[in-house]
Every structure is written in structure tokens, then in C-alpha cells.
N, C-alpha and C positions, 0 to 999 in steps of 0.2 A: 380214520373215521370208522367206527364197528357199524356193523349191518343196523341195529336200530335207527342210530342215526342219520343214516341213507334214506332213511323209511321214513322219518317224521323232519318236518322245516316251519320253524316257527316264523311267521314272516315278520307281525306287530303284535304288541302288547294291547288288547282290545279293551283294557281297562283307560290306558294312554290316548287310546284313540276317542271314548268315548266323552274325556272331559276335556279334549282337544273340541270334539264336538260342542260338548257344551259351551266354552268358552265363543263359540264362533258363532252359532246359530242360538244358542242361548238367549242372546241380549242383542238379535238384529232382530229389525222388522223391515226387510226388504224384501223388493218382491224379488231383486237376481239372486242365484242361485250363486254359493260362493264358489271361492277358486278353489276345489276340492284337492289340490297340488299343494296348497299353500299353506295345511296345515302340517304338513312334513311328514306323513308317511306315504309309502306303499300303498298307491290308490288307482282304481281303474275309475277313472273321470270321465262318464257319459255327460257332462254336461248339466241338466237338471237332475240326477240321480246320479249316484257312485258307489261303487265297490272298496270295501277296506277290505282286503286279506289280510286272514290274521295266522291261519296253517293248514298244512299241505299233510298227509300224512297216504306215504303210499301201503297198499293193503298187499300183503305176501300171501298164497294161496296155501301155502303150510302153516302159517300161522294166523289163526283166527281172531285171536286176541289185543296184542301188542300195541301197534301205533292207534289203531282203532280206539280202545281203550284209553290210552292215554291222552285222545280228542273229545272222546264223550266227557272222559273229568276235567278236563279245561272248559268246556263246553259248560257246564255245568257250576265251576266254580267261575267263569263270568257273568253266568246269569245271576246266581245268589248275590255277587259284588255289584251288581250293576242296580239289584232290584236295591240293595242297602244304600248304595251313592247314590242313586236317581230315582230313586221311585214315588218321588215327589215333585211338590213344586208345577213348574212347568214340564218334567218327566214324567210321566203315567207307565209303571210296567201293568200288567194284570189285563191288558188288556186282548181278547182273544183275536187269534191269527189263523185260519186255519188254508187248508188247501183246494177248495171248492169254490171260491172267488175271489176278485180280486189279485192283489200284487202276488197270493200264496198259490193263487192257482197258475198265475205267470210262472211263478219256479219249479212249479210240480209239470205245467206243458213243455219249458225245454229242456225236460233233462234230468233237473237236477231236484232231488230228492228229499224232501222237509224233512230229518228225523225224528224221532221223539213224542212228549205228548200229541195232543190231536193239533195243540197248539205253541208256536213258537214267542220266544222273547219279543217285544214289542214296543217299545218307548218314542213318545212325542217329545219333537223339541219344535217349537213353533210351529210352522207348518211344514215339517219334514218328520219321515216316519224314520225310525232305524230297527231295520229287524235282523237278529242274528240268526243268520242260515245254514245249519250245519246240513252239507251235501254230501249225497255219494252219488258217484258218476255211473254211469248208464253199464260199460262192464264191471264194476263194483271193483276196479283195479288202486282207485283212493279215495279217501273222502278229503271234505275240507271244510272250515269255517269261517266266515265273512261277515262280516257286519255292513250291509246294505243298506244305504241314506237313501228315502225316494219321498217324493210330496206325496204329503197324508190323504189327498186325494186317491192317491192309486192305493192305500189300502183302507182308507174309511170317509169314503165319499159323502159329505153334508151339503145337501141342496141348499142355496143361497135363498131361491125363489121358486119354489117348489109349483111344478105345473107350467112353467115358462117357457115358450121356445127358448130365448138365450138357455134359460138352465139345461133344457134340453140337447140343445148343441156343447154346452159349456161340460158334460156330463157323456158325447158320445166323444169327445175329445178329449179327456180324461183316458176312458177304454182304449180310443186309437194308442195315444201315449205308451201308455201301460203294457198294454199286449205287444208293443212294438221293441218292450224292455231287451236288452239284450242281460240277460243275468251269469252266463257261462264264463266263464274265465279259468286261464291255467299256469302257475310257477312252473317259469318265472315269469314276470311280468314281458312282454314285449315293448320296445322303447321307441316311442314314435322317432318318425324322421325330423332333424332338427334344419 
């Protein structure tokens, strides 16, 4: 294995993952949250919300460039495929993400670092959101990209019954949710006890 390769781990194909998505959340209207396991990749399954890892790529302090680079054009060329397969339909890309509220400012409080325009990839499938996260960790020793499934609530909250206590409670319960995210994760995956 040569030194780049040590440096970069691609985990899943995020274009696979996403019409895995589709297929599963596409054409349900439940209200449970699926078996985010069962659609066969590499997933941190919180349960109503989950993590796809898609790569890891560790940063060398002599070289500025390399893996990095090589994450911003995968990065890059998932979103262009992703706006062309989905950006329709039941899909909405275009729609703005940024890191001052909501689910973006959950990723920007623990840690982990939005990069890019002001705003990130974004697409609706029913009522789950998926935003592609490209991070870099707090000693900027690697970055990594993820595609993060969470209800559309925690990143574009539509009051039901605007001015309602239930909305009102239905609405600090969303926030509790939300800010309670755990969004950090690290390759390799840890393997729960069986």
C-alpha cells in the first residue's frame, strides 16, 4: 500500500447510497424511521437520523494538497450527480443550508466543520432531509464526507398550527431532538456488542 493510499479510505459509493435511499424512503409514507442497516451500507444508525460514510481521507502536514483534494472533487462530483439524478420530483436540491441554524449549525457546534459555499448539498425525500457534510476535524489532522439522513424538521421546520401550544411544544421538541444530534463519527466504524 503507498503513502496516498494510507491517506485516503473510501468507505461507500454516495451515489449508491443515495438511490438506495431513494428506493426506501422514496415510496414510504411511514411515520417509523427505517432500518437504516438494511439498506447494506456502512451506517452509523442513530435511530431517527443516520450517518452514511462515504471517506476518510487523513491530512499530512507536509503535504497540503493530496487527499484533501482528492475529497473536494468527489465532493464535488457527487453533488453535480446527485443535483442531475435527484433534483427533482420528490428530490429538491437548491435548497439553502447554511451554518447559523438549525441541523447546520448542530454540525458547525460539535466539531465538525461545513466546508464550501455558505451553503451545503441538500435534498428532501419525504420527510427526511439528506445533507452531504464534508468535515474537517478540530486538529485539521483529516477530513471526511457523509451523507446525513435526519427529519426535515431539524433542518426546515413548517409549523402545522402556527401560534399553538401543541405547535409550540411540537417545535421545542424538534430543537431538544436536534441539538441532542450526535453528528461526529470516526473510521472505522465501531461494531456494536452482539
Amino acid at each position: 500500500m503507498t503513502g496516498n493510499e494510507q491517506d485516503w479510505h473510501r468507505i461507500s459509493d454516495g451515489l449508491s447510497v443515495m438511490h438506495a435511499l431513494e428506493r426506501v424512503l422514496g415510496r414510504r409514507h411511514s411515520e417509523k424511521s427505517p432500518r437504516w442497516t438494511d439498506l447494506g451500507f456502512p451506517v452509523i444508525d442513530r435511530g431517527k437520523y443516520a450517518i452514511f460514510p462515504l471517506v476518510v481521507a487523513r491530512l499530512q502536514k507536509d503535504d497540503d494538497s493530496g487527499a484533501a483534494v482528492r475529497l473536494s472533487d468527489m465532493r464535488r462530483s457527487l453533488q453535480r450527480s446527485c443535483v442531475h439524478f435527484f433534483g427533482g420530483d420528490d428530490f429538491h436540491a437548491e435548497m439553502e443550508f447554511g451554518t447559523e441554524d438549525g441541523y447546520g449549525r448542530t454540525l458547525a457546534d460539535t466539531g465538525a466543520v461545513v466546508t464550501g459555499p455558505p451553503w451545503e448539498c441538500l435534498w428532501c425525500i419525504q420527510r427526511f432531509a439528506v445533507v452531504l457534510a464534508h468535515s474537517v476535524d478540530q486538529p485539521r489532522a483529516s477530513e471526511s464526507l457523509a451523507l446525513h439522513i435526519v427529519p426535515m424538521d431539524w433542518v426546515r421546520y413548517r409549523p402545522l398550527n402556527p401560534g399553538t401550544k401543541r405547535e409550540a411544544s411540537r417545535y421545542r421538541r424538534i430543537v431538544r431532538e436536534r441539538d441532542a444530534a450526535d453528528v461526529v463519527w470516526s473510521w472505522p466504524l465501531s461494531v456494536p456488542d452482539e
